[in-house]
DRENRO-713369 format. One line per 10 residues: number of its first residue (from 1); for each residue z, x, y of N, C-alpha, C. Coordinates in nm, 2 decimals. Layout:
NUM	Z,X,Y,Z,X,Y,Z,X,Y | ...;
***
This chain:
1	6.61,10.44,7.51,6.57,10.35,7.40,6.51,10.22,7.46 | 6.41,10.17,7.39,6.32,10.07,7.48,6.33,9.91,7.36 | 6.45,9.86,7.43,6.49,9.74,7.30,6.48,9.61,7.37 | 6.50,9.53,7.26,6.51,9.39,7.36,6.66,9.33,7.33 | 6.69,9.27,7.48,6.79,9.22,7.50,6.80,9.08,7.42 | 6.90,9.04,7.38,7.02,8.93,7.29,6.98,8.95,7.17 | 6.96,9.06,7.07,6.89,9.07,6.95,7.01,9.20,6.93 | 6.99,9.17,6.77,7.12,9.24,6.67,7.09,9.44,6.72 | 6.93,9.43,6.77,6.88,9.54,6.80,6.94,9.62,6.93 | 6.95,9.51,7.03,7.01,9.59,7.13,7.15,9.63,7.10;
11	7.25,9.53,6.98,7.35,9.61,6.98,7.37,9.78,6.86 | 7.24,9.75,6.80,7.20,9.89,6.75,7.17,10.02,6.89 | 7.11,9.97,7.00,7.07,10.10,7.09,7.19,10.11,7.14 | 7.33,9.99,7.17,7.44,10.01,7.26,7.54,10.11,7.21 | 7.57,10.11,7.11,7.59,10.19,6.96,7.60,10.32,7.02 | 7.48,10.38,7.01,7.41,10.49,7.02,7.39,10.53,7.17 | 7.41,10.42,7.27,7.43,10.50,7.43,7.58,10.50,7.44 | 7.67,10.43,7.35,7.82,10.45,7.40,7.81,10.61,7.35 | 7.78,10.65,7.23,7.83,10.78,7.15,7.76,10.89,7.20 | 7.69,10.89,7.25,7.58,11.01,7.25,7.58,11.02,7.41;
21	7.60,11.16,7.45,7.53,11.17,7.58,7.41,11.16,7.64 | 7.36,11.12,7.72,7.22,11.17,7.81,7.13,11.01,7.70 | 7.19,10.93,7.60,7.08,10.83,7.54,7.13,10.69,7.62 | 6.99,10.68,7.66,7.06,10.53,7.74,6.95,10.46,7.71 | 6.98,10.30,7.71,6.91,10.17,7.71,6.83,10.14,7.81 | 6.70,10.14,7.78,6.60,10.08,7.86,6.52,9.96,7.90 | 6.59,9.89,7.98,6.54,9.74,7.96,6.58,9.66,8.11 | 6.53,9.61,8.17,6.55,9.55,8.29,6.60,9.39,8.23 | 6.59,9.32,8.39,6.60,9.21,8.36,6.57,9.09,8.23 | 6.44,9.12,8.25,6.29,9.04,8.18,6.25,9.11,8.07;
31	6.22,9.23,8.12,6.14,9.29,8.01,6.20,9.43,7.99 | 6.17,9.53,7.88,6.19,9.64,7.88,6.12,9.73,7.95 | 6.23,9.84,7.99,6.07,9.93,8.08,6.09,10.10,7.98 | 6.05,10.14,8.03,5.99,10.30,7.98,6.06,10.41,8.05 | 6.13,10.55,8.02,6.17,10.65,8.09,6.07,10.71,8.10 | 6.01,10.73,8.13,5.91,10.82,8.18,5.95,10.99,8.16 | 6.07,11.03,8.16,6.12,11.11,8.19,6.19,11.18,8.09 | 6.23,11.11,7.98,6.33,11.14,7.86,6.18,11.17,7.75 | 6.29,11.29,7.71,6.22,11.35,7.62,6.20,11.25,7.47 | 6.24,11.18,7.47,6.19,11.06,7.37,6.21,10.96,7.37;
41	6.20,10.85,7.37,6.16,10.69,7.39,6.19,10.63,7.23 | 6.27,10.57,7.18,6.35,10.55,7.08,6.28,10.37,7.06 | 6.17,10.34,7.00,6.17,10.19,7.03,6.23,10.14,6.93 | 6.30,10.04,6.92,6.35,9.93,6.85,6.29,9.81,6.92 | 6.21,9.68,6.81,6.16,9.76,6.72,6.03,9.88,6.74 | 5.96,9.91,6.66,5.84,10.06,6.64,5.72,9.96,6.75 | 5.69,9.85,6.66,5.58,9.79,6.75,5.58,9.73,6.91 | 5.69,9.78,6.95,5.68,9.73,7.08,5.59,9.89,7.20 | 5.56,9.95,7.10,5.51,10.09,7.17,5.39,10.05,7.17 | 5.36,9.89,7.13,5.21,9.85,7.20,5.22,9.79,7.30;
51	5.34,9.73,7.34,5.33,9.62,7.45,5.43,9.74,7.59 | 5.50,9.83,7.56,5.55,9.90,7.65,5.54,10.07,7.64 | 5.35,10.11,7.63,5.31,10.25,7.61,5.40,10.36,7.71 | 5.41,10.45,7.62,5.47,10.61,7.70,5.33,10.74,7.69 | 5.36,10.82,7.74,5.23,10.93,7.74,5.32,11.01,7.67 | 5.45,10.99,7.70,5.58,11.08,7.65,5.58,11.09,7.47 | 5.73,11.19,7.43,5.68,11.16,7.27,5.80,11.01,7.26 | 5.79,10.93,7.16,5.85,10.89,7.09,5.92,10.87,6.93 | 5.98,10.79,6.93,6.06,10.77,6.73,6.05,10.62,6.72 | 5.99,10.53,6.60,5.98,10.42,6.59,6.07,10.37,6.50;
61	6.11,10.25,6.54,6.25,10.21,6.40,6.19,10.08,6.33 | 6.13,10.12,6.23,6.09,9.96,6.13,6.17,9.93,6.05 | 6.17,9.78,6.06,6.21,9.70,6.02,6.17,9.66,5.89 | 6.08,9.58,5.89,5.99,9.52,5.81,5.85,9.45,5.82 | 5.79,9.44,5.76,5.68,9.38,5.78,5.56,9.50,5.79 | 5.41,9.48,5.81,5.37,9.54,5.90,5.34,9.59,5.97 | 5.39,9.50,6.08,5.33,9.50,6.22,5.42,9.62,6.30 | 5.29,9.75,6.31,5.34,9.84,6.38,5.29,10.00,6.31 | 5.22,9.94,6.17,5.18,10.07,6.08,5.07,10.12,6.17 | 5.01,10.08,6.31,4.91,10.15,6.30,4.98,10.23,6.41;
71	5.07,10.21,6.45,5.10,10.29,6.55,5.20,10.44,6.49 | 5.21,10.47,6.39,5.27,10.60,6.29,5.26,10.68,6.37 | 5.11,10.72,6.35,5.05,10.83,6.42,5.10,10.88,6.61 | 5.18,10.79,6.63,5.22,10.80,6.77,5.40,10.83,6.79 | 5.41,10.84,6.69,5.54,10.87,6.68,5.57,11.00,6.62 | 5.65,11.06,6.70,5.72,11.20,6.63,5.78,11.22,6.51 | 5.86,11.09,6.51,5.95,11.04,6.36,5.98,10.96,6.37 | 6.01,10.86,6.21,6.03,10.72,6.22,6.17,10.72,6.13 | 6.20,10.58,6.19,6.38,10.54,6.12,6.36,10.43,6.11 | 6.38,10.39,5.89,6.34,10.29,5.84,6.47,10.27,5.84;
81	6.48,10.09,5.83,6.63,10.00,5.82,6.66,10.03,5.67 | 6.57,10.07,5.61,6.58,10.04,5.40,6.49,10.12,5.33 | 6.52,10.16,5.23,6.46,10.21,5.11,6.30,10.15,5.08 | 6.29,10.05,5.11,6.17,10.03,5.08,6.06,10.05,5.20 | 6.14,10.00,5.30,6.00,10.06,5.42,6.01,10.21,5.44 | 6.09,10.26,5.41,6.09,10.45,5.39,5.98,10.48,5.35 | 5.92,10.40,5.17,5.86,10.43,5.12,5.72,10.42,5.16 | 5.70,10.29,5.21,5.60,10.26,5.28,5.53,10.35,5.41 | 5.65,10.39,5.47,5.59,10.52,5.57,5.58,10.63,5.54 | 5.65,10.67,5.42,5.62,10.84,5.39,5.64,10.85,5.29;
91	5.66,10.75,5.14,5.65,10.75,5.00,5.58,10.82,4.98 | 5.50,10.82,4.80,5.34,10.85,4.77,5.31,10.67,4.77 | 5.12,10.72,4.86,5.08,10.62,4.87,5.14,10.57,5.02 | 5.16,10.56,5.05,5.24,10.56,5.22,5.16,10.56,5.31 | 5.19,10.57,5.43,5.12,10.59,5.56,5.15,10.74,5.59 | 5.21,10.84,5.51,5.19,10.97,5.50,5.27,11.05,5.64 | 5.40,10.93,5.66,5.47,10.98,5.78,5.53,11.12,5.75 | 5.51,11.21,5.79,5.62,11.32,5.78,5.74,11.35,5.77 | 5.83,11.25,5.91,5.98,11.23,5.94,6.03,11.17,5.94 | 6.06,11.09,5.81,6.09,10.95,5.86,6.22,10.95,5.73;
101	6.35,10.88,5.83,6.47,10.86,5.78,6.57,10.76,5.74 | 6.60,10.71,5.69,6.67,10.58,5.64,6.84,10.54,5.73 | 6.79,10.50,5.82,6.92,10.49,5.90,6.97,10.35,5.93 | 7.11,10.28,5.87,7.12,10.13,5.79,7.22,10.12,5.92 | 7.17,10.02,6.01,7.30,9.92,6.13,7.40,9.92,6.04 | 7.54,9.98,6.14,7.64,9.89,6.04,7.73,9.73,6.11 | 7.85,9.76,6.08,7.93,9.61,6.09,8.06,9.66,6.11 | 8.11,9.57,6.25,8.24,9.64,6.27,8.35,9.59,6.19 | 8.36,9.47,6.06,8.47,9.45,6.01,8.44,9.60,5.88 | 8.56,9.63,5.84,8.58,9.75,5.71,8.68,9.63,5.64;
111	8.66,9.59,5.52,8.72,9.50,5.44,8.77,9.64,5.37 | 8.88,9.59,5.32,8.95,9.68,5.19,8.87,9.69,5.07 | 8.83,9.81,5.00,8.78,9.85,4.88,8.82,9.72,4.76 | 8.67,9.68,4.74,8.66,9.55,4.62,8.75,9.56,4.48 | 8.78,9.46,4.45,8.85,9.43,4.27,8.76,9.43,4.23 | 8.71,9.49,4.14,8.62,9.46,4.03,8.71,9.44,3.87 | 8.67,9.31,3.80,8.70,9.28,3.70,8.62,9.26,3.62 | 8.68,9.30,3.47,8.64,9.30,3.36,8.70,9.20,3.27 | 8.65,9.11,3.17,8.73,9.05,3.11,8.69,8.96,2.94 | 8.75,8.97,2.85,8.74,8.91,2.73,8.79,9.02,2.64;
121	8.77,9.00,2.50,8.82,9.10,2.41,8.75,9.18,2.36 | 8.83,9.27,2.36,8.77,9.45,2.33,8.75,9.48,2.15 | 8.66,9.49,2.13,8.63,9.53,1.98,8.64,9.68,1.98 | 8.62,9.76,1.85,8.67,9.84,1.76,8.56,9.93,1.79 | 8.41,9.84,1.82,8.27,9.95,1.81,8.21,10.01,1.93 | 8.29,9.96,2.04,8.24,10.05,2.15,8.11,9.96,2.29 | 8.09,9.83,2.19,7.98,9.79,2.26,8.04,9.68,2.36 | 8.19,9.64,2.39,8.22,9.61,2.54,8.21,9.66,2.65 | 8.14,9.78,2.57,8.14,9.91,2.75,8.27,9.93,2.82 | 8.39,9.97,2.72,8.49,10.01,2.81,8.50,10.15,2.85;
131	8.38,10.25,2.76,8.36,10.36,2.86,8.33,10.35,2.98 | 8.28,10.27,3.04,8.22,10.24,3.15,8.36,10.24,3.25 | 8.42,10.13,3.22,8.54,10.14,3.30,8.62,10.25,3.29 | 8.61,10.30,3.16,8.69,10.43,3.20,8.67,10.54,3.30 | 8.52,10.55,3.27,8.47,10.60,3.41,8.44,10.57,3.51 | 8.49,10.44,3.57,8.52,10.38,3.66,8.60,10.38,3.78 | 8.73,10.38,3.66,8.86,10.38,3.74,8.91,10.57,3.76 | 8.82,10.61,3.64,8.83,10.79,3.68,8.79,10.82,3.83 | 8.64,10.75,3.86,8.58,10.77,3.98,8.69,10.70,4.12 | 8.78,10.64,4.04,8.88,10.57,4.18,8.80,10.41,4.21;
141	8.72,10.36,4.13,8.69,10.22,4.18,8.82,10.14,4.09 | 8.82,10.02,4.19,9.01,9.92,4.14,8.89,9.86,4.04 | 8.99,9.85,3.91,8.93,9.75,3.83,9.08,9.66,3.76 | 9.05,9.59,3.72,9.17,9.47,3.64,9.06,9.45,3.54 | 9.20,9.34,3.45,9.11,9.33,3.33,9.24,9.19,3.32 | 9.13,9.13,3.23,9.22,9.01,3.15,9.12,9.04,3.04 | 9.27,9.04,2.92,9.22,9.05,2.80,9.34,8.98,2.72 | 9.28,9.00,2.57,9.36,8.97,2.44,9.50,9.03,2.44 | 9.58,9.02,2.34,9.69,9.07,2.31,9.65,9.19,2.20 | 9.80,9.28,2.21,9.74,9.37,2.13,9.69,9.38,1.98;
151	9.69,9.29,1.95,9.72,9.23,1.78,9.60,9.12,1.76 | 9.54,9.07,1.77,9.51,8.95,1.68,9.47,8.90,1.52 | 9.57,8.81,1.47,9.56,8.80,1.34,9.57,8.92,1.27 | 9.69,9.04,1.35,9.76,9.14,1.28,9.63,9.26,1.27 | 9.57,9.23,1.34,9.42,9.35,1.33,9.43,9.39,1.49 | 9.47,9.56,1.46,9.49,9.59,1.60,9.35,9.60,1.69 | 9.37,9.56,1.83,9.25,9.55,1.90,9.28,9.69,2.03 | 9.13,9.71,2.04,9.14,9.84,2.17,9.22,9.73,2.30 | 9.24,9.80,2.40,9.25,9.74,2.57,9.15,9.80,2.60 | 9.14,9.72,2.72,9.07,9.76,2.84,9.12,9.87,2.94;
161	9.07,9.96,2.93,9.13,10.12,3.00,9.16,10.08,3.13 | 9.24,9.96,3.20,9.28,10.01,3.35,9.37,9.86,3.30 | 9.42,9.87,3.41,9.58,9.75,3.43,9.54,9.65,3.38 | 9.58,9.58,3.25,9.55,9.48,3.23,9.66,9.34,3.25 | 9.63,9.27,3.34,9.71,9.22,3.43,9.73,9.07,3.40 | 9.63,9.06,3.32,9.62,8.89,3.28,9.56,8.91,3.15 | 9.63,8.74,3.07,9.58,8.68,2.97,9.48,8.63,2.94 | 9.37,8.65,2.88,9.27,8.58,2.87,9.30,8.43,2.77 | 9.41,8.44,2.69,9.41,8.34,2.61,9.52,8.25,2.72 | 9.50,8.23,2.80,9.58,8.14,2.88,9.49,8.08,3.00;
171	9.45,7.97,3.03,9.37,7.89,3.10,9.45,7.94,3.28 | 9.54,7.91,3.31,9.63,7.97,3.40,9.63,8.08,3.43 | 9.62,8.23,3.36,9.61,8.34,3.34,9.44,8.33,3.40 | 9.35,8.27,3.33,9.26,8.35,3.40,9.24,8.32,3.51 | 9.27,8.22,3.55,9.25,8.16,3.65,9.29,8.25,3.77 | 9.41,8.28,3.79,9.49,8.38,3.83,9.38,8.52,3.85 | 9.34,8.52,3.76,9.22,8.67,3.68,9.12,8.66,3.81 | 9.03,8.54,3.83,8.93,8.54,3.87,8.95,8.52,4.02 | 9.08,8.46,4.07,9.13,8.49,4.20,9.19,8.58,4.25 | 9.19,8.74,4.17,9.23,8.84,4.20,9.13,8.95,4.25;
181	9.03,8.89,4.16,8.90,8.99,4.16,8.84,8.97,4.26 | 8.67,9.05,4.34,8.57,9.01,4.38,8.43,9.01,4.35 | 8.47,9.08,4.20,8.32,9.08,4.17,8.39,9.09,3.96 | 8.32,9.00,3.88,8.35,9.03,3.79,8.20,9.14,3.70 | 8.27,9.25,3.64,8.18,9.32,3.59,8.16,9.32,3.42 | 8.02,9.28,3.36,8.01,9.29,3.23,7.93,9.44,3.18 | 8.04,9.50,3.12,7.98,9.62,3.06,7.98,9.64,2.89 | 7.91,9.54,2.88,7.87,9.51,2.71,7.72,9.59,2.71 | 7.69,9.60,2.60,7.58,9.66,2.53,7.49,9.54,2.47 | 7.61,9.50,2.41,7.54,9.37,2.29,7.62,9.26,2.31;
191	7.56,9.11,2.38,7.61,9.03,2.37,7.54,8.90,2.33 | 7.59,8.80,2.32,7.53,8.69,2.30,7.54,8.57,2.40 | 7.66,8.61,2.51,7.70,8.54,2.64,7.65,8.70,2.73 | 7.78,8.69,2.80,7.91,8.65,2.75,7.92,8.53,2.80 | 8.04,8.47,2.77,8.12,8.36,2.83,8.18,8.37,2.97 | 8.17,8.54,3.02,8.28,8.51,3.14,8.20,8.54,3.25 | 8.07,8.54,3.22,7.94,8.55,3.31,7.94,8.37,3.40 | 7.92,8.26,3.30,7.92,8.12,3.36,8.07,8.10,3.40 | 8.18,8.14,3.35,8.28,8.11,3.37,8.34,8.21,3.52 | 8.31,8.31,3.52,8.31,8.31,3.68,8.21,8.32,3.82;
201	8.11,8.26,3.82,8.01,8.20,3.86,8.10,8.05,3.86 | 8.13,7.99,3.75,8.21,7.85,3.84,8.32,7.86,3.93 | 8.41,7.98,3.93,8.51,8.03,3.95,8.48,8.12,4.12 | 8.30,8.09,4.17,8.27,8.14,4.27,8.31,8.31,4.30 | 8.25,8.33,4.17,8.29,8.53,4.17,8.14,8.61,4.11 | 8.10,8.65,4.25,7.96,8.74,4.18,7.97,8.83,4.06 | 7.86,8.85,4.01,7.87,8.90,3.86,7.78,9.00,3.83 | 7.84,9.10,3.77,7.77,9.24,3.82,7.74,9.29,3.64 | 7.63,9.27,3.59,7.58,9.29,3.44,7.44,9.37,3.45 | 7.51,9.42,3.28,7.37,9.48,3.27,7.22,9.43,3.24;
211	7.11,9.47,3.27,6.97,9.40,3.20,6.97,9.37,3.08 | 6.92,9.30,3.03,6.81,9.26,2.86,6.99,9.26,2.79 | 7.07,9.20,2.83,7.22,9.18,2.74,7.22,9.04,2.76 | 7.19,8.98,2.59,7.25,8.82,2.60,7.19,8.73,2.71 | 7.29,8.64,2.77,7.18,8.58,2.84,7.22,8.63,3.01 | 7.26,8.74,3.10,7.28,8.79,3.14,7.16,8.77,3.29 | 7.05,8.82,3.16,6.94,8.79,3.29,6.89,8.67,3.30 | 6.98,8.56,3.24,6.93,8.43,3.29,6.97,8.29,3.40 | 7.14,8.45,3.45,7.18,8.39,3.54,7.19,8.44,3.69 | 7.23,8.45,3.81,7.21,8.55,3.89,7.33,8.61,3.89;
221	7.32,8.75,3.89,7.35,8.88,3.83,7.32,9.02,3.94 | 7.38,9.09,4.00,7.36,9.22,4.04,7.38,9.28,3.90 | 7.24,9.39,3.94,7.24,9.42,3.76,7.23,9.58,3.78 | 7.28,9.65,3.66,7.23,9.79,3.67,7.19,9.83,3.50 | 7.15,9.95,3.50,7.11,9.98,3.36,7.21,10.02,3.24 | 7.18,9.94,3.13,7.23,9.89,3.04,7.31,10.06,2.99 | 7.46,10.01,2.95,7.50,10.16,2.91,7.50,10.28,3.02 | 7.44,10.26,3.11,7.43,10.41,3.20,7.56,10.33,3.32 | 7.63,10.48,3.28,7.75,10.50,3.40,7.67,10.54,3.54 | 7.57,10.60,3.53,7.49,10.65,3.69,7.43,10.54,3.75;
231	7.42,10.44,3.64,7.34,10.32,3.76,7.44,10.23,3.78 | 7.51,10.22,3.70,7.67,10.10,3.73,7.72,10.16,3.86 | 7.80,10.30,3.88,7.81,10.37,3.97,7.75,10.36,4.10 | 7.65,10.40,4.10,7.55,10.37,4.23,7.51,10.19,4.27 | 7.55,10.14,4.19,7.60,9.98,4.24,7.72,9.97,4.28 | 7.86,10.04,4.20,7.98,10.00,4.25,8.00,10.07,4.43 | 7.87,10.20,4.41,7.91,10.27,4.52,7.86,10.18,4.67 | 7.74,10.14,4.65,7.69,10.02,4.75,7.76,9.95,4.79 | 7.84,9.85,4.69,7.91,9.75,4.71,8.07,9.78,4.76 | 8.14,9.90,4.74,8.27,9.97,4.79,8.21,9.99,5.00;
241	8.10,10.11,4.98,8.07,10.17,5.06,7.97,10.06,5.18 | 8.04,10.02,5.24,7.88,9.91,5.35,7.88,10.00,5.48 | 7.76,10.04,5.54,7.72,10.10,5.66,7.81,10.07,5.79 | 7.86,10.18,5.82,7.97,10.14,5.97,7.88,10.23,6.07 | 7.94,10.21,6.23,7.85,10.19,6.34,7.90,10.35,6.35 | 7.99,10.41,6.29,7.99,10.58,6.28,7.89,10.61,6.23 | 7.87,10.58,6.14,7.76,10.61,6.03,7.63,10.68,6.07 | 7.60,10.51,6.18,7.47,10.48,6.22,7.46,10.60,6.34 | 7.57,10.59,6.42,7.53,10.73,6.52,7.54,10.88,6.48 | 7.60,10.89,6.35,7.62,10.99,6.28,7.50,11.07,6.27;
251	7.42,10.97,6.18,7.29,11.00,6.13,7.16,10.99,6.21 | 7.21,10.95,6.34,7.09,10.97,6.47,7.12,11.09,6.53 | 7.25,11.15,6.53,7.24,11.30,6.59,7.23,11.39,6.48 | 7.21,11.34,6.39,7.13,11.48,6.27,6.97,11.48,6.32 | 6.93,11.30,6.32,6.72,11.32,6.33,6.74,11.34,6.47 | 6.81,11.35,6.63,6.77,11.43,6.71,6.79,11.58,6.70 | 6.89,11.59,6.63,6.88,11.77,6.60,6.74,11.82,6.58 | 6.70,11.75,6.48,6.58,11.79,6.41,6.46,11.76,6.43 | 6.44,11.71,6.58,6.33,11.65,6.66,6.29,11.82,6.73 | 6.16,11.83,6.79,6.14,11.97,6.86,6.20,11.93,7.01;
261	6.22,12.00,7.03,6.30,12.04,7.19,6.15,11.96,7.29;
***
């Protein structure tokens, strides 16, 4: 691998020369040098295969930007940091890369699986989106809830389908609510706030809502599609799941499997 030293990159190639046999780090003192010898040359980043050429094959890893699309064509396969420069190398419309794989650095802390909360009172018509949490907590994501009492003004009210652990009609309770959680989630359909969108945003708790609901998109919001359990989901799953340094070597001995001999 041909990287540069004190950059988040060399500890991406160190990664992958601890785990892997026969892949080692290429870099002198000063500068990086070239194996001449190894059947592939791994640059991090892609455009430095202008400043330290091989005759040999190589795999380029982009980052972003740019600087480095003209060099595609010199690469056997490429490994984008993200979804979006994936696209850009071998999308439609792309640079029409062949082999190119989405392989995300990780981070050695693993925090414990997020709180997600829900909170306010549950009506009778369905448009709090407590299906949502129901399929939520089916899927195994922690949710809490602060809500109403079962009764108000003797008109029985739904719950919120997972532990509901706190009062919303108590200033103390939620308080409690919004220091338990780490992400508060709104799965309304129809709203006209909510309220507990500004109220935990002051309470320093990101807020995870759907598009075109109330004023939702007028504050910042990780957002997913209104009513759909598959796009709430594939947010909760991001935010549960962050890239670990297994991961990252995992998925470099699948794209060398699949490199030619």
């Amino acid at each position: 691998m041909v990287v540069k030293r004190g950059w988040i990159l060399e500890r991406c190639a160190e990664e992958l020369a601890r785990a892997i046999p026969d892949v080692t780090v290429n870099y002198g003192q000063q500068e990086r040098t070239v194996d001449a010898a190894a059947a592939y040359n791994l640059y991090m980043p892609a455009k430095d295969l202008r400043k330290y050429p091989t005759e040999g094959r190589a795999i380029g890893f982009y980052t972003h930007g740019t600087n480095g699309f003209d060099l595609v064509d010199r690469f056997s396969a490429c490994v984008a940091m993200n979804e979006e420069m994936s696209l850009r190398l071998g999308g439609p419309g792309g640079l029409g890369v062949e082999l190119v794989t989405v392989i995300r650095p990780g981070i050695e802390h693993q925090a414990a699986a997020p709180v997600f909360g829900v909170a306010g009172r549950v009506y009778n018509d369905g448009r709090k989106g407590e299906a949502l949490v129901k399929a939520a907590v089916r899927d195994g994501f922690t949710f809490i809830a602060c809500g109403t009492k079962k009764t108000v003004s003797a008109m029985p009210r739904r719950q919120w389908p997972c532990p509901t652990v706190h009062r919303a009609d108590s200033p103390a309770e939620r308080a409690a609510f919004y220091k338990a959680i780490n992400y508060l989630v709104v799965t309304s359909t129809e709203e006209g706030g909510p309220m507990t969108v500004p109220e935990a945003i002051a309470h320093g708790k990101p807020v995870i809502a759907p598009r075109g609901v109330g004023w939702c998109d007028e504050f910042p919001c990780l957002r997913y599609d209104r009513g759909s359990w598959d796009s709430l989901r594939a947010l909760l799953q991001r935010l549960t799941r962050v890239p670990t340094w297994a991961e990252w070597v995992a998925q470099h001995r699948r794209l060398f499997r699949r490199l030619p001999a």
